[in-house]
N, C-alpha and C positions, 0 to 999 in steps of 0.2 A: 282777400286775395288767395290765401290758403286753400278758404275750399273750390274756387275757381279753378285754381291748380291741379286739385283732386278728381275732379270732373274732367278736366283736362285730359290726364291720366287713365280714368277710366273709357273715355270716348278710344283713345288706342285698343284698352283691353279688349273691349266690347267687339273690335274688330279685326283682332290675332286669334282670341281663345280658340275660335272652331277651327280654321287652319291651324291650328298650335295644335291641337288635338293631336291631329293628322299627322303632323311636324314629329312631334312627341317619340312615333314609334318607325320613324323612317326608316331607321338600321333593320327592323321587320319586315318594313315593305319591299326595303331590297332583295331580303332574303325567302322571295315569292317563290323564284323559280323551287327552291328545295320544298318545299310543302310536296307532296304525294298527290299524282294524279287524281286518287281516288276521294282525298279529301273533298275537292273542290270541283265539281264535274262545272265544265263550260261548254260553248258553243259560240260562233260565230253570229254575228247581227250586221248585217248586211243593210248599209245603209245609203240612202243616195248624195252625190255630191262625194268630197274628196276629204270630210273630215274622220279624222281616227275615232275609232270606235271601240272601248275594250270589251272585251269579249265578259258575258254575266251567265252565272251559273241557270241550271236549266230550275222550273215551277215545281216545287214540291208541297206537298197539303201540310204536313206534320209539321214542318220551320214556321210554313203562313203560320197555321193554329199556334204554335206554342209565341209566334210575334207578339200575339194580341193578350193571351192567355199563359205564362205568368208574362208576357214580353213588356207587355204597358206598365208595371210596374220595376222590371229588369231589362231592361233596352239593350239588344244585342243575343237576347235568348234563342230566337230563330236561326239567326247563325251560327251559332253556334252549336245547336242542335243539326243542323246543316253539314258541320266539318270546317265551316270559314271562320274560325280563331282568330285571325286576322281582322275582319271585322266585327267581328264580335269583341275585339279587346281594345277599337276603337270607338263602338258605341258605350262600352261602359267608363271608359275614359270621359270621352263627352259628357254623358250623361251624369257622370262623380262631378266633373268641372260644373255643370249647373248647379248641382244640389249644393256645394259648399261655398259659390256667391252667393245663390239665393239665401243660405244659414247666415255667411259672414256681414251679411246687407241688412236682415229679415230682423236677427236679434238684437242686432245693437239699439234699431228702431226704436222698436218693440221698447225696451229697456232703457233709452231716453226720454221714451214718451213724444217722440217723434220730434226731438228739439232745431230748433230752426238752425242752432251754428252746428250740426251735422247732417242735417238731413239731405243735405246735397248728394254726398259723393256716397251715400251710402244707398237711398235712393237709385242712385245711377249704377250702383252694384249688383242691389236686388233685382231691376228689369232686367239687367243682362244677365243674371241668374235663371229669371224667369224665360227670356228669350232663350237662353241655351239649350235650357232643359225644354221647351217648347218646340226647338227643330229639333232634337233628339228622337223625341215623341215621336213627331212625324216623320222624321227619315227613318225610322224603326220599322214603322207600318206601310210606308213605301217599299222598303227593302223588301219586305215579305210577298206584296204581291206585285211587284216591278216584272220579275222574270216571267208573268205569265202574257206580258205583250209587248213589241218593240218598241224600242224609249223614244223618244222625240229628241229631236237635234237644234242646236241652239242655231240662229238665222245666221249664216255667211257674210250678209251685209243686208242692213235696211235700207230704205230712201234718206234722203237727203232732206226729202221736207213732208211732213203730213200735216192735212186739215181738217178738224173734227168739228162737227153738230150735230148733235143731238137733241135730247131731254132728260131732266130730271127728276124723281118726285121726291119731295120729305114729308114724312110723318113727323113732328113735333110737337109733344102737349103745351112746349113754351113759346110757339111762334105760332102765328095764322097764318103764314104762307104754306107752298102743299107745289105747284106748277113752278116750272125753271127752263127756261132755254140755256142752254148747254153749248159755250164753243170753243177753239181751243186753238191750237198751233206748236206744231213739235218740230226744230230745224237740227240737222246732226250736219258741223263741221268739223271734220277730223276728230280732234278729243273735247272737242267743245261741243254740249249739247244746250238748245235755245228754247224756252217753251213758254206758253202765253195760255190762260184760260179765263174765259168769262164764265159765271151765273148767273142768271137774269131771271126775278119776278117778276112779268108782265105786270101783274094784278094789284101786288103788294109795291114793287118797287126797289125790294130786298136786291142788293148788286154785289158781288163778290167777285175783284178781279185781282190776278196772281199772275206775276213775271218772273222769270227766275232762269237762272245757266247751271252749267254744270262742266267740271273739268275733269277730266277719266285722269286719274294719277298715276293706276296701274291698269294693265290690262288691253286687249286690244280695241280699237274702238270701231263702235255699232257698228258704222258704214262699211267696216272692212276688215271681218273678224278675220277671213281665209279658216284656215286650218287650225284656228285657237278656239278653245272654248270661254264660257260667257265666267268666267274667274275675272272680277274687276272691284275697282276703288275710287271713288268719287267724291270731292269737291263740291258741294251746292250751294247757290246763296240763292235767296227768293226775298221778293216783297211783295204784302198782301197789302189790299183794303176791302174792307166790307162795312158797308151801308146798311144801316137800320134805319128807312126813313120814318117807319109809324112808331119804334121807340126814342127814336131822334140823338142816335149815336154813332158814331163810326169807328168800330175798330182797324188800324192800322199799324205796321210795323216792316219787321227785316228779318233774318233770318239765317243759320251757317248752320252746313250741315256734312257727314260724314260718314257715305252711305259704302258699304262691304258686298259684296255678293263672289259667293262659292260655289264652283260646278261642284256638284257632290258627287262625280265619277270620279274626282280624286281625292273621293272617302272611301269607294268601294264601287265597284263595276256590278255590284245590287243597284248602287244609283243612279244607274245611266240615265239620263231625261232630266234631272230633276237639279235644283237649284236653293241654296239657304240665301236669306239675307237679313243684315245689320246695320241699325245706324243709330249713329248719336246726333247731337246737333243742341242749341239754344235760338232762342227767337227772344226780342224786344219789341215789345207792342205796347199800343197806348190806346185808352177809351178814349174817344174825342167828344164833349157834348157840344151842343149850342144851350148858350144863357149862362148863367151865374155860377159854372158849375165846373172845379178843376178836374184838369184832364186827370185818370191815370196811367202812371208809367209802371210797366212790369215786367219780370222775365220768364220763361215758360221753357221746363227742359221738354228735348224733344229725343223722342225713342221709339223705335218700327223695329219690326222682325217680321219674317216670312218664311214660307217654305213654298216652290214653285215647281211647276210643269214646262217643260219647253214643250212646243204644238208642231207640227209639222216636220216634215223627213229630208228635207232640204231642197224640197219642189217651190212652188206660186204659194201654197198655207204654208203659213210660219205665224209663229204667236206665241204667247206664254200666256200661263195661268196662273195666279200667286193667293195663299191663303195667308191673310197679313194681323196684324193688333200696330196701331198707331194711338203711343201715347198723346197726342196733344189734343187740345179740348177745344180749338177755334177754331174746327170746324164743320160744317154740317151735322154731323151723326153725333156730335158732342162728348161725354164722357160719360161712360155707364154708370148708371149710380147704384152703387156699393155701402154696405155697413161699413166699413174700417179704408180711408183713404177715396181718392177718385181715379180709377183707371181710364184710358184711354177706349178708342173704338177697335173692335174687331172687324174684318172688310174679306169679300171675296171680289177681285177680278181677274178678268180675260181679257187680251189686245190680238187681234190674230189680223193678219193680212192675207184676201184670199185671191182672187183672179186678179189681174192685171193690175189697175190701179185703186181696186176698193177693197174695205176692210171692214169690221168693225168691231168693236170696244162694248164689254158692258161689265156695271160693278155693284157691289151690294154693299153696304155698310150698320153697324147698328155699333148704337153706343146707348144715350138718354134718347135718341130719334133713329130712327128707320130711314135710310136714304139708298136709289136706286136711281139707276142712269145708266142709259142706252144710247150710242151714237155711231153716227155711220163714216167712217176714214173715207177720206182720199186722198193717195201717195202719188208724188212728182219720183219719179225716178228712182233709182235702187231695185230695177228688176233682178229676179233670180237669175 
């Protein structure tokens, strides 16, 4: 129950730290206006639609270079060489906040011998050590070359309802499937979001289908952001099945989850466009066989992180882009296989919505299998 609890706890942390960051040095942010002109040169970014937009320092070569070069290893170097102190003593904050999860998580492991009555909560300290320090990374390298084009704007309101089909393909050395029909269903009521997806092996038989809701805790919802940005807090629960009919088992289960996402314009007007996200979450799943053969029942922690692009300027395209790691191991792209432990998949996708009512979606994934899928939207309602 103890370490339940612990997890419990962390699934919070996991989704304060980065706004805590930020939080951290408020009484600075206040004190913007006194910083010196010359510090922080800005400009105007004129944007369509009626959302506020803060104004980002102008493209300079010397911050980019020194971002990457010492910056990958001291996060916030660019701006700091810049004149923006300000952000530059929020990225090495962040950046200190990952490195000492990742230590306070990393060693104890280590020095248990990875013992099953702690490996829970400390576990779930190291990923969000590793997540920290992994949007760090990349809001660093964004920041550096962000000012040299106008940022994208997060969507005003989407539709009410979208329909996907597709395809899919996987590569896996442990499956003979390869072909998938791809289809889906995504419904936004107020702060309630609905979503339904099939996979289908024509060939094989392979079936994988997932229903699940979502309840916005904070923040404004899709259908009707107006004049807020995409800053939100979500509630998820899903249940999955997946069919194996030629190894003749079916995994099934349930699912909670607690998913975070931060406009990074209010880490720094470097990060106009762009987006962090966080989530914790546990799932209870069970092998089902046919014959002589007891089910198992188990539980599976669950952990994602991201760093994103909003698409579009507040016209007919709108869309995001997210570069993601999802710890859990049931599903397609499985779990990278590693000397020391089993990490989850890494994943790149895109959602964009372009003329009237069409769209489309496409996503890459690798973990122990290669998996890719391409599909084409059609949106009911929610014009710009």
């Amino acid at each position: 129950m103890m370490v339940r609890l612990w997890v419990l706890a962390l699934v919070v942390l996991a989704l304060v730290v980065l706004p805590g960051a930020v939080q951290a040095q408020v009484c600075e942010a206040q004190a913007v206006a006194e910083v010196p002109a010359q510090a922080l040169p800005v400009r105007g970014e004129p944007m369509a639609g009626d959302q506020e937009v803060p104004t980002r320092p102008r493209f300079e070569v010397l911050p980019a270079a020194v971002s990457v070069v010492p910056g990958l290893l001291l996060h916030g170097m660019g701006s700091l060489v810049a004149g923006d102190t300000r952000t530059a003593g929020r990225h090495f904050l962040l950046q200190g906040s990952g490195l000492g999860l990742l230590v306070a998580g990393g060693i104890p492991i280590a020095m248990s011998g990875a013992s099953r009555r702690v490996i829970g909560p400390l576990y779930a300290m190291t990923l969000t050590g590793v997540g920290i320090l992994s949007i760090s990374t990349l809001a660093n390298l964004y920041g550096a070359v962000s000012p040299a084009f106008p940022p994208g704007q997060v969507a005003r309101h989407l539709p009410p309802l979208e329909l996907e089909a597709g395809y899919q393909h996987v590569v896996d050395p442990a499956f003979d499937y390869r072909h998938f029909v791809s289809v889906g269903a995504l419904a936004r009521l107020n702060r309630v979001r609905l979503e339904a997806g099939v996979r289908l092996s024509p060939d094989e038989g392979n079936l994988r289908v997932r229903v699940g809701g979502a309840y916005r805790l904070l923040g404004a919802p899709e259908g009707s952001r107006g004049r807020q940005d995409g800053t939100a807090l979500d509630l998820e629960a899903a249940a999955l099945a997946h069919r194996y009919p030629a190894e003749v088992f079916t995994l099934a289960g349930g699912e909670l989850f607690l998913r975070g996402r931060y406009d990074m314009a209010r880490f720094s007007p470097r990060m106009a466009g762009s987006f962090a996200e966080m989530g914790v979450g546990f799932a209870m799943q069970s092998y089902i066989y046919t014959g002589p053969v007891d089910d198992i029942l188990f539980e599976q922690l669950l952990f994602s992180f991201g760093y994103g692009v909003y698409l579009g300027r507040g016209g007919p395209f709108r869309g995001e882009a997210m570069l993601y790691y999802d710890h859990r191991k049931d599903d397609f792209p499985g779990g990278i296989k590693a000397g020391g432990g089993v990490p989850g998949f890494v994943g790149l996708r895109g959602r964009m919505l372009l003329s009237g009512p069409w769209g489309v979606a496409a996503e890459l994934q690798a973990g122990s299998a290669v998996v890719g899928r391409v599909s084409l939207i059609y949106a009911l309602g929610g014009e710009p």
